[in-house]
BADOVO-326485 format. One record per residue: residue in one letter; residue number from 1; y, x, z of N, C-alpha, C in turn. Coordinates in nm, 4 decimals, padded with zeros to 6 digits. Layout:
[node 'A', NUM, [Y, X, Z], [Y, X, Z], [Y, X, Z]]
...
//
This chain:
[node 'X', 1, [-00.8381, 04.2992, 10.1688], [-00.7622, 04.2738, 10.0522], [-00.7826, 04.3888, 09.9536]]
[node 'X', 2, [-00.8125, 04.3688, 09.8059], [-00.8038, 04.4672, 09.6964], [-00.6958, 04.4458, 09.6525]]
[node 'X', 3, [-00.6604, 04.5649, 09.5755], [-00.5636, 04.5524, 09.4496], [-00.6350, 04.6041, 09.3534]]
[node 'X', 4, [-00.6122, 04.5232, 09.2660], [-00.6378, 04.6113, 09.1281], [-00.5284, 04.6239, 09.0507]]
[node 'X', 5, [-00.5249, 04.7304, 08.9748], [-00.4071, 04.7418, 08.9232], [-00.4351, 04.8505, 08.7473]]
[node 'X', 6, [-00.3375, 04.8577, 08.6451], [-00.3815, 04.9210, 08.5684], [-00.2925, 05.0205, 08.5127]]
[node 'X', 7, [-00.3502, 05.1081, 08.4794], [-00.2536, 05.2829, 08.4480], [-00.2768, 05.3210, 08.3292]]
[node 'X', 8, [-00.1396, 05.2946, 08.2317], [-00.2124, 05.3365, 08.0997], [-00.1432, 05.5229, 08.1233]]
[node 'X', 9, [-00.1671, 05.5546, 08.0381], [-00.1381, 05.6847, 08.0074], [-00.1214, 05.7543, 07.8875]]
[node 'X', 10, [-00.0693, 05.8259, 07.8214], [-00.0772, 05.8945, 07.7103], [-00.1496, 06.0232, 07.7578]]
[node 'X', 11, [-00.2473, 06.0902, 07.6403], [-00.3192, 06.1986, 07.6537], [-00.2301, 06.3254, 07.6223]]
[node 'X', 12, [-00.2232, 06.4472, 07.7193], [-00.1651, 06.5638, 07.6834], [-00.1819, 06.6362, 07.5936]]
[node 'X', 13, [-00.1421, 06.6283, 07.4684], [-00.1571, 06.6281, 07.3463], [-00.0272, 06.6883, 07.3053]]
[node 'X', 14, [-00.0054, 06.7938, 07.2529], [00.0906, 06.8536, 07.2079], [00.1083, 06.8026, 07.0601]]
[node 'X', 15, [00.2321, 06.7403, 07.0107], [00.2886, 06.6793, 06.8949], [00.3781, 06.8114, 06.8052]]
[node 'X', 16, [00.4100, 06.8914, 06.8427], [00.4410, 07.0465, 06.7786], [00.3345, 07.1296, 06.7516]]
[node 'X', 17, [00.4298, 07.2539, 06.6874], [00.3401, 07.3133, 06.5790], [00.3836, 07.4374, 06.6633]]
[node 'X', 18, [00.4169, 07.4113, 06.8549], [00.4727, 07.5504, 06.8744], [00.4436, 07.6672, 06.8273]]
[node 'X', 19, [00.3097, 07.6778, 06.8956], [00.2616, 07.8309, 06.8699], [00.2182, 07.8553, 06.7587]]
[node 'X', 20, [00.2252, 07.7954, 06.6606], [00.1816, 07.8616, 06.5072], [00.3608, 07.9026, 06.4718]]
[node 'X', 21, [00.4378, 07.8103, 06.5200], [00.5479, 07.8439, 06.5462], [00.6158, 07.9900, 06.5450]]
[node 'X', 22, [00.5779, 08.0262, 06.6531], [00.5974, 08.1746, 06.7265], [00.5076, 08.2457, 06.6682]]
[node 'X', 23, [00.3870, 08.1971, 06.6546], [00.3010, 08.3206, 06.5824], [00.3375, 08.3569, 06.4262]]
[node 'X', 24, [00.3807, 08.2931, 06.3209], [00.4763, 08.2930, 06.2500], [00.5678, 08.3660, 06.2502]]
[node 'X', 25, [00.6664, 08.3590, 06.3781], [00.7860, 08.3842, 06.3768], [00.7261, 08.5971, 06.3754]]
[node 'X', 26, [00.6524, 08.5948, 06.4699], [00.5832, 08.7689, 06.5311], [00.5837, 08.7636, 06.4004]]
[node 'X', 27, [00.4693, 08.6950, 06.2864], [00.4293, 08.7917, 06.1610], [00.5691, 08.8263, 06.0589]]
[node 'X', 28, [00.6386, 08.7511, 06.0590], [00.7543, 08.7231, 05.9889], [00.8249, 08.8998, 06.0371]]
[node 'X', 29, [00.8406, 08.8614, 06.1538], [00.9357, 08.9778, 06.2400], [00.8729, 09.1344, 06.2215]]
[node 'X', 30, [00.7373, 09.1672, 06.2033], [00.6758, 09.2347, 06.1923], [00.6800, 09.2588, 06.0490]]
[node 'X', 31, [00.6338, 09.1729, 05.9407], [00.6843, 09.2247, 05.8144], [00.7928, 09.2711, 05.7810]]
[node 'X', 32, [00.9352, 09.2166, 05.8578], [01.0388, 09.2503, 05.7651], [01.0694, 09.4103, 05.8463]]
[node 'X', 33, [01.0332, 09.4325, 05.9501], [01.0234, 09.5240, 06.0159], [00.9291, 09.6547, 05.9031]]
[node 'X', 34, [00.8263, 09.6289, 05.9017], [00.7507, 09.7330, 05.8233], [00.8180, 09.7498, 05.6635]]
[node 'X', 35, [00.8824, 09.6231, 05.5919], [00.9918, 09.6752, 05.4619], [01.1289, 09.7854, 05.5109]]
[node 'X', 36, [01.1470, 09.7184, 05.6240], [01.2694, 09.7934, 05.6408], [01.2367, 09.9229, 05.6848]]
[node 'X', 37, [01.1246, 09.9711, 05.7292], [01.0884, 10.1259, 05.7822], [01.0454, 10.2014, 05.6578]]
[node 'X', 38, [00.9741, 10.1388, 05.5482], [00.9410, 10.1500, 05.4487], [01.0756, 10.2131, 05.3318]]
[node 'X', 39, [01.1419, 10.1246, 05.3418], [01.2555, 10.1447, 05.2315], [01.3485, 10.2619, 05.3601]]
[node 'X', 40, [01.3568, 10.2487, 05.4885], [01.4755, 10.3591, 05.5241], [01.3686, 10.4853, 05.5223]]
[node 'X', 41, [01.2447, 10.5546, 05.5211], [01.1208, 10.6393, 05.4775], [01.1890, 10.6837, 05.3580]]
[node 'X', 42, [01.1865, 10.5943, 05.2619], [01.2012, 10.6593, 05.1264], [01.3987, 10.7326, 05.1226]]
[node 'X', 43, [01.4380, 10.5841, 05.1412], [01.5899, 10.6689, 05.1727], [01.6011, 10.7913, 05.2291]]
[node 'X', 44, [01.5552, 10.8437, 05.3547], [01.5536, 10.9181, 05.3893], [01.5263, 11.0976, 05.3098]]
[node 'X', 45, [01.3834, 11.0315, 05.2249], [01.3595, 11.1512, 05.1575], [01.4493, 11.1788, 05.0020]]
[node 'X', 46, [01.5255, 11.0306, 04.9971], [01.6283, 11.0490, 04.8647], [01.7861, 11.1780, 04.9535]]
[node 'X', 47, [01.7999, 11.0658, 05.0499], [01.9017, 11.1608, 05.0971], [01.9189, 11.3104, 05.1414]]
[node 'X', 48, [01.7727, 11.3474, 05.1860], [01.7666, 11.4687, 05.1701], [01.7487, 11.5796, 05.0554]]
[node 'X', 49, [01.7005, 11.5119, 04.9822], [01.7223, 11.5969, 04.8562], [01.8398, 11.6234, 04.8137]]
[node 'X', 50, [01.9451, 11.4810, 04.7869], [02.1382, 11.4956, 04.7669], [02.2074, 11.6602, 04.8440]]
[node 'X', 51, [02.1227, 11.6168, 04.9952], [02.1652, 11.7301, 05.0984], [02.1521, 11.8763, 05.0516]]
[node 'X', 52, [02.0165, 11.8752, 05.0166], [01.9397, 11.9824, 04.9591], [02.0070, 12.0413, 04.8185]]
[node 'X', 53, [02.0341, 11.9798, 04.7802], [02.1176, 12.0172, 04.6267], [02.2843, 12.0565, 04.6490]]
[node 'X', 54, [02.3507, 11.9756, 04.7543], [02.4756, 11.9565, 04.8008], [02.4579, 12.1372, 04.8927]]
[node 'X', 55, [02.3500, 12.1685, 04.9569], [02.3185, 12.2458, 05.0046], [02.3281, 12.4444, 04.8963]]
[node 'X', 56, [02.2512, 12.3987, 04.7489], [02.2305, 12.4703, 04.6680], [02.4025, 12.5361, 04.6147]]
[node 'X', 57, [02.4831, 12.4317, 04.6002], [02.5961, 12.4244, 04.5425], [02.6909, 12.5305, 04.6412]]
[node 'X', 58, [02.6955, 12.4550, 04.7463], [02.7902, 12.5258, 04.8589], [02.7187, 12.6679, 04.8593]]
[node 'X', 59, [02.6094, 12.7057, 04.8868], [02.5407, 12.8309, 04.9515], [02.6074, 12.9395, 04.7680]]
[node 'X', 60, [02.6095, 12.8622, 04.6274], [02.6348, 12.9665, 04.5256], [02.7907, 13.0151, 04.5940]]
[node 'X', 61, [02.8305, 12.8710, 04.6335], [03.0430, 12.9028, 04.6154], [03.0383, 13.0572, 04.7831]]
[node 'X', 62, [02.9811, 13.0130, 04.9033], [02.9755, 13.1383, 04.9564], [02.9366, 13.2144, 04.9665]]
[node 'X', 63, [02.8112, 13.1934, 04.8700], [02.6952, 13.3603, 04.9011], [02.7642, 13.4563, 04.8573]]
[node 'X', 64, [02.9038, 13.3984, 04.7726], [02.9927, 13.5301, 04.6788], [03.0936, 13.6160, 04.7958]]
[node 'X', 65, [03.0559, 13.5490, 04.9407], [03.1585, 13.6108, 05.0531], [03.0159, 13.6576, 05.1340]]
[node 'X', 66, [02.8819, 13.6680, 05.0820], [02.8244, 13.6861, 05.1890], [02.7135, 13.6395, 05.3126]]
[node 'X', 67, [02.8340, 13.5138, 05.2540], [02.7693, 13.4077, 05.3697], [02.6468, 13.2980, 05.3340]]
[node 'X', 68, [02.5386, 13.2846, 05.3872], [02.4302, 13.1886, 05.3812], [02.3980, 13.0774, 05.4389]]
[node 'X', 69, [02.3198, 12.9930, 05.4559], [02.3659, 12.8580, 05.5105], [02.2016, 12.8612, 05.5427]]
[node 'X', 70, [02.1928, 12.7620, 05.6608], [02.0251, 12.7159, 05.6807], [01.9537, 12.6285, 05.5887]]
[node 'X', 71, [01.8339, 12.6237, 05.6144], [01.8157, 12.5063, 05.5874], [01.8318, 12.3395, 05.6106]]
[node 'X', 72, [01.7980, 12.3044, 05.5133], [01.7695, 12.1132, 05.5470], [01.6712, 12.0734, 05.6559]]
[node 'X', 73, [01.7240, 12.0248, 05.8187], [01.6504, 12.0067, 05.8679], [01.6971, 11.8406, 05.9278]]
[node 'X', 74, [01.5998, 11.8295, 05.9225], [01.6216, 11.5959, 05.9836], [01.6576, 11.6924, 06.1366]]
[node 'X', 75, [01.7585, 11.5457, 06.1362], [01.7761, 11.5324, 06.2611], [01.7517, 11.4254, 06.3164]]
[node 'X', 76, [01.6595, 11.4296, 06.4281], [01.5518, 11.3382, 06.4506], [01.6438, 11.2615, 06.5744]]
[node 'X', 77, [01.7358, 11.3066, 06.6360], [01.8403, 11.2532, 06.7422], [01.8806, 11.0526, 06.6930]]
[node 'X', 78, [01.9103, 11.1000, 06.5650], [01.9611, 10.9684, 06.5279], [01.9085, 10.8960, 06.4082]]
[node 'X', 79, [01.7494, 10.8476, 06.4724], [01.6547, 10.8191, 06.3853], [01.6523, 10.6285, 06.4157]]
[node 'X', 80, [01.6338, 10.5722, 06.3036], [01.6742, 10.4341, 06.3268], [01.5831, 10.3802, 06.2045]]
[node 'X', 81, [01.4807, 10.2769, 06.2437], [01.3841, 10.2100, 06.1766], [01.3066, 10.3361, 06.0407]]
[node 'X', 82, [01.2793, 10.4725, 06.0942], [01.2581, 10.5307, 06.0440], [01.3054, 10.6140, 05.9403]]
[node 'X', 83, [01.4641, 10.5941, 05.9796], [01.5465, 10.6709, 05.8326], [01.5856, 10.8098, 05.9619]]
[node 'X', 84, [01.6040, 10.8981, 05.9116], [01.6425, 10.9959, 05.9825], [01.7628, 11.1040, 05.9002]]
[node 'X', 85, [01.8364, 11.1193, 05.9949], [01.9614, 11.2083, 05.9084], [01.9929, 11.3435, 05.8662]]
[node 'X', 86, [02.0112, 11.4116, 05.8409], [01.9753, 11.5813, 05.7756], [02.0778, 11.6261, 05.7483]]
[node 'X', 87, [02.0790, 11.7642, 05.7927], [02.1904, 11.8529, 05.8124], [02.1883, 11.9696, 05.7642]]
[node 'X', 88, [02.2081, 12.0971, 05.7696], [02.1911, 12.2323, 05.7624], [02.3452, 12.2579, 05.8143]]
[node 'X', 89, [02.3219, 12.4097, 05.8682], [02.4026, 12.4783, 05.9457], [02.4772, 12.6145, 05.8335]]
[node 'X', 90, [02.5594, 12.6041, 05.8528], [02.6491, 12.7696, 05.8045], [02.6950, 12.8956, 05.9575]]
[node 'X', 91, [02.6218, 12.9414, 05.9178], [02.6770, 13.0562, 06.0359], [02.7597, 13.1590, 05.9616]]
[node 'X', 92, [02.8873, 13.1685, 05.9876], [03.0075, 13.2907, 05.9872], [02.9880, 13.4214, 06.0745]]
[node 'X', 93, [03.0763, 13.4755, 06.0614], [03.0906, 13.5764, 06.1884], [03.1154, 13.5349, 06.3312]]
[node 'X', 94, [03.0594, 13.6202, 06.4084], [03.0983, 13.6011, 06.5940], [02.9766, 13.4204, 06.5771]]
[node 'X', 95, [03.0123, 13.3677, 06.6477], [02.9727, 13.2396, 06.6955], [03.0360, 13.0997, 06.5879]]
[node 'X', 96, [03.0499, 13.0960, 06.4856], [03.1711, 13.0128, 06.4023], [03.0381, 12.9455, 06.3402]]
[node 'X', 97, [03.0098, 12.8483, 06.3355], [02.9424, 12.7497, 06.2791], [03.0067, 12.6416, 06.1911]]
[node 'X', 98, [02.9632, 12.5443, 06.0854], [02.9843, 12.4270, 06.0158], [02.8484, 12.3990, 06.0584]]
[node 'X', 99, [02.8590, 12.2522, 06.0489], [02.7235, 12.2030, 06.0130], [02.7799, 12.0664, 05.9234]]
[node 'X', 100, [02.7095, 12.0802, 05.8280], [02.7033, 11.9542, 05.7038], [02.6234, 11.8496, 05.7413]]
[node 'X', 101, [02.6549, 11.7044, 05.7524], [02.5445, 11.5794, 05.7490], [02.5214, 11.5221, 05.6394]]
[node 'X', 102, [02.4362, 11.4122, 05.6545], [02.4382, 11.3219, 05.5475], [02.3879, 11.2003, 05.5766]]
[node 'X', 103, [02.4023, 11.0815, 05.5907], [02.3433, 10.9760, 05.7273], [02.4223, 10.8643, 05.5998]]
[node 'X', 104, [02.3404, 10.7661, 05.6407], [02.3387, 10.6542, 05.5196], [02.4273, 10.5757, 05.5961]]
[node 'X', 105, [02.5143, 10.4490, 05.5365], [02.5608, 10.3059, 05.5097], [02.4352, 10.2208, 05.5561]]
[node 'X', 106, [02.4159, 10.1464, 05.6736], [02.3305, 10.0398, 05.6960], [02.4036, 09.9203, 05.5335]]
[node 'X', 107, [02.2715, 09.8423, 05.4981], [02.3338, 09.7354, 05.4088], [02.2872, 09.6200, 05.4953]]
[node 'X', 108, [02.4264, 09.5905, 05.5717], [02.4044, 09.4628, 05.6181], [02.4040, 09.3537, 05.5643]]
[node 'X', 109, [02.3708, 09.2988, 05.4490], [02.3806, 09.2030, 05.3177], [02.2666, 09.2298, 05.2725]]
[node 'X', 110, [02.1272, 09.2917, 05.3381], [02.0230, 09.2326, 05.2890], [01.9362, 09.2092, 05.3772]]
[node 'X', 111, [01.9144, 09.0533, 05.2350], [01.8878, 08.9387, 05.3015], [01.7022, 08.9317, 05.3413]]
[node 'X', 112, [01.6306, 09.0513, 05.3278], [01.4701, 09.0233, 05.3347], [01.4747, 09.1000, 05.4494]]
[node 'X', 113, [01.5270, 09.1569, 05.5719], [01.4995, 09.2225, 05.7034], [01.6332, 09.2020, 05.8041]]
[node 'X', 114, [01.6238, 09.1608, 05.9004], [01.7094, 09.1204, 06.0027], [01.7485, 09.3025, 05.9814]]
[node 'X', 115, [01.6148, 09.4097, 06.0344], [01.6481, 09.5534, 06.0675], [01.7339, 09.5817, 06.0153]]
[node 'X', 116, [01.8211, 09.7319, 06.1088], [01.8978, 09.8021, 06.0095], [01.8241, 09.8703, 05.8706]]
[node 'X', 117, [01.8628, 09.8265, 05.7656], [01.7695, 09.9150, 05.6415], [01.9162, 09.9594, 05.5774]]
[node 'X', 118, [01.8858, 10.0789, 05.5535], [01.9934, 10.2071, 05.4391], [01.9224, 10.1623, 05.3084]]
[node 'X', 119, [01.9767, 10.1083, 05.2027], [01.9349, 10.1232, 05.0602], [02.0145, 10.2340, 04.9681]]
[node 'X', 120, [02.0483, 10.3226, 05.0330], [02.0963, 10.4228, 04.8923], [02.2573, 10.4787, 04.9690]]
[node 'X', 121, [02.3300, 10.4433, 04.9847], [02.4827, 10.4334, 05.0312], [02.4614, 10.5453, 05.1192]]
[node 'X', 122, [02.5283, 10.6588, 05.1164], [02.5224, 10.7879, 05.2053], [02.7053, 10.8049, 05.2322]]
[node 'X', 123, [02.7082, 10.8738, 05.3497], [02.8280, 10.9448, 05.3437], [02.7631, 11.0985, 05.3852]]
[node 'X', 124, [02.8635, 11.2024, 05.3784], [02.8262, 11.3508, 05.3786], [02.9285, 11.3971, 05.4681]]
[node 'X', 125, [02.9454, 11.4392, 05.6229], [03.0011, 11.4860, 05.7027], [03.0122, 11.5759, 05.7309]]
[node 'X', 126, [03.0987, 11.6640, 05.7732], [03.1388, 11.8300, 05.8340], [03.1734, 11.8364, 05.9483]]
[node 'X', 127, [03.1517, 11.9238, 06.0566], [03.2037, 11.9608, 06.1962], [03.1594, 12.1124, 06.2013]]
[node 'X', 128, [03.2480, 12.1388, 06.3149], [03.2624, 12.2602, 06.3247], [03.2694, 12.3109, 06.4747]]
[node 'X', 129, [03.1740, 12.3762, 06.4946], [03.0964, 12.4354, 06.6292], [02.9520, 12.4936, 06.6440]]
[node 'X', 130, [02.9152, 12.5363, 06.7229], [02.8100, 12.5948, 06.7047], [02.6604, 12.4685, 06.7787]]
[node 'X', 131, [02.7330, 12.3767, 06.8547], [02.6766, 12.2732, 06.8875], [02.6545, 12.1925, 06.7729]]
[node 'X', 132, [02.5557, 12.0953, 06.7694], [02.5369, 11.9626, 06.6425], [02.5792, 11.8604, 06.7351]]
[node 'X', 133, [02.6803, 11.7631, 06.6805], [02.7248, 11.6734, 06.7471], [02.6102, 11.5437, 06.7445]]
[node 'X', 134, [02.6427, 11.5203, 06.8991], [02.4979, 11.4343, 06.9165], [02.5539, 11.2698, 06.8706]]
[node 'X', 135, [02.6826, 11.2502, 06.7979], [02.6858, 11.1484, 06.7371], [02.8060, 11.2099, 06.6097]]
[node 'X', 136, [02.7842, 11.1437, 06.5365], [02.8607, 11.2527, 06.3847], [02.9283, 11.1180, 06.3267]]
[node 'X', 137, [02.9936, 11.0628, 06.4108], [03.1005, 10.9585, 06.4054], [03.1907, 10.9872, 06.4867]]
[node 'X', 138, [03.1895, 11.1123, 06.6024], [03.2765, 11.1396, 06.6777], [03.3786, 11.1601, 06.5941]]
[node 'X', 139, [03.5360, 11.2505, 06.6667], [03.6332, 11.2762, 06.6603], [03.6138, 11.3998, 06.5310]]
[node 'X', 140, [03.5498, 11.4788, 06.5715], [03.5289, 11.6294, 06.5843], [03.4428, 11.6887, 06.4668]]
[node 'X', 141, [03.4344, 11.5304, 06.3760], [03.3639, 11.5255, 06.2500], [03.4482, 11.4898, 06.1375]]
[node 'X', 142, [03.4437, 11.4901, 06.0069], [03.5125, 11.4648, 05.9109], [03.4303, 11.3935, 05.7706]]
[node 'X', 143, [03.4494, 11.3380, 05.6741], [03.3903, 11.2768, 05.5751], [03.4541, 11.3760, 05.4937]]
[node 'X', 144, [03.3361, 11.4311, 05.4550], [03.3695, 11.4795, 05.2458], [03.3079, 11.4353, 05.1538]]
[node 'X', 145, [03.3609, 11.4475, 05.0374], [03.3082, 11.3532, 04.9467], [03.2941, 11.4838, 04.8581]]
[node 'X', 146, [03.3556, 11.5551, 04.8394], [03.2392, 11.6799, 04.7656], [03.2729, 11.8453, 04.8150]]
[node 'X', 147, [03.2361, 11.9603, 04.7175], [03.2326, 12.0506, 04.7641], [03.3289, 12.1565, 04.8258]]
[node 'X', 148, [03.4425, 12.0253, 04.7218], [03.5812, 12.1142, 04.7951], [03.6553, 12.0600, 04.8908]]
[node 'X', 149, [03.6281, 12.0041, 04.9105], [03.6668, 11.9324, 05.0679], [03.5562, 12.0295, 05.1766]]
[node 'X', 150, [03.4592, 12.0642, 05.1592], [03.3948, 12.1369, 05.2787], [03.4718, 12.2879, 05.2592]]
[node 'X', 151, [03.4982, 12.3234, 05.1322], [03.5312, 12.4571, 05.1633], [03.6614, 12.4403, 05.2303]]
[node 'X', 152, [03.7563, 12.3097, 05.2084], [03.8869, 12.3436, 05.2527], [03.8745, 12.3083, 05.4283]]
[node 'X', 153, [03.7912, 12.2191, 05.4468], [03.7767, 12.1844, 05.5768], [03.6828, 12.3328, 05.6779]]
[node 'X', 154, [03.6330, 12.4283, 05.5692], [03.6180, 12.5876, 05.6344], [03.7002, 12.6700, 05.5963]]
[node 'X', 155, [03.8173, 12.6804, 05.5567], [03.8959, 12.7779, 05.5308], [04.0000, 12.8444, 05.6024]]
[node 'X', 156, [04.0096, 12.8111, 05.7632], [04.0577, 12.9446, 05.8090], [03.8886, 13.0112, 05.8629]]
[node 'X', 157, [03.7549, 12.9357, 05.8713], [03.6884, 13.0271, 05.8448], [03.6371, 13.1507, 05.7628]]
[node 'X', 158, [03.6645, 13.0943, 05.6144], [03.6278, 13.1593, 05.5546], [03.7313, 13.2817, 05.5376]]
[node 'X', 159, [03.8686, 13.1992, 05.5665], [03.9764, 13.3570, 05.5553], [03.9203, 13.4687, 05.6400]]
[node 'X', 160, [03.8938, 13.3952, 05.7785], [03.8583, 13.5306, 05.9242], [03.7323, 13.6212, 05.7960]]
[node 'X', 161, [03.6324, 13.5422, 05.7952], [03.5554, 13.6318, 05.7594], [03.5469, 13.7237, 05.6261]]
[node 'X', 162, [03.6947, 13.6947, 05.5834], [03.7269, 13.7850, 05.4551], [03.7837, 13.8731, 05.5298]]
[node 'X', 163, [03.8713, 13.8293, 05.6137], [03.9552, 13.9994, 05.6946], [03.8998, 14.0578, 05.7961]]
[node 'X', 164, [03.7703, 13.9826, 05.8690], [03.6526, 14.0605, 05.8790], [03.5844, 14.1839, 05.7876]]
[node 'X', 165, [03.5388, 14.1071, 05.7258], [03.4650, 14.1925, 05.6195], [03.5417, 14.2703, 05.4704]]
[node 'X', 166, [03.6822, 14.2571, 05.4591], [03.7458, 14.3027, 05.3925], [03.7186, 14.4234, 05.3012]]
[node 'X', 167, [03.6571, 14.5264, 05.4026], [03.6155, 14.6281, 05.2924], [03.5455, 14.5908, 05.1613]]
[node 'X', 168, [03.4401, 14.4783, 05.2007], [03.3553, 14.4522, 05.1014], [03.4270, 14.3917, 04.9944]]
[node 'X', 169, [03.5347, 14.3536, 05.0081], [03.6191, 14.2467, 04.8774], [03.7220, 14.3771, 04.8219]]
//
């Protein structure tokens, strides 16, 4: 006895556009990636200059006690799609440190990069220790918004090191 019998079939034939799909999706992800490293690059070197000048200002109001401040150095700890944050240090007498930040506002409202990208929006932070706080959102940090807020947020430093150095005044 035969059978015959008949088998249709459809051919394995993919009806999507998967992988142009996904490959798409990589170039997409990759561009908005390289704007957003691009624009937090430049931020970066805007915000350090603010620092740098914010830097010039403070160092006239204490160099009149003495006191000098470091330089502008990135701090590479809390570096994010290429924006990096910048500080300089004040050293007092004995072991008494400030250190000044300056670390941008992510703008989560723009709409050409999923990434975190900084467009401009800074805040300017103070702490006080001889350590750099390895996150400057801690407790142990403060927001100023200009120069007299850092001096008041150093001023039983700056008193010690007047009755330190008293002769000189």
């Amino acid at each position: 006895m035969t059978y015959k019998f008949k088998v249709n079939y459809e051919p394995f034939i993919s009806k999507s556009n998967i992988i142009n799909s996904i490959i798409d999706e990589v170039k997409d992800d990759d561009s908005q990636l390289r704007l957003t490293q691009s624009i937090n690059k430049k931020t970066t070197k805007i915000h350090n200059k603010i620092l740098k000048d914010f830097r010039k200002v403070i160092v006239g109001e204490i160099g009149r006690l003495g006191i000098n401040a470091g330089d502008v150095i990135k701090y590479s700890y809390n570096e994010t799609n290429n924006y990096v944050e910048s500080y300089f240090s004040i050293k007092m007498d004995g072991e008494l440190h400030y250190n000044i930040f300056i670390t941008a506002n992510s703008d989560r409202n723009f709409d050409d990069s999923r990434y975190t990208t900084f467009t401009g929006d800074y805040i300017i932070k103070i702490s006080k220790g001889q350590e750099i706080p390895r996150y400057i959102n801690c407790s142990d940090v403060k927001t100023i918004k200009n120069i007299d807020d850092a001096l008041s947020f150093m001023s039983d430093g700056l008193r010690c090191h007047i009755r330190i150095n008293k002769d000189r005044f």
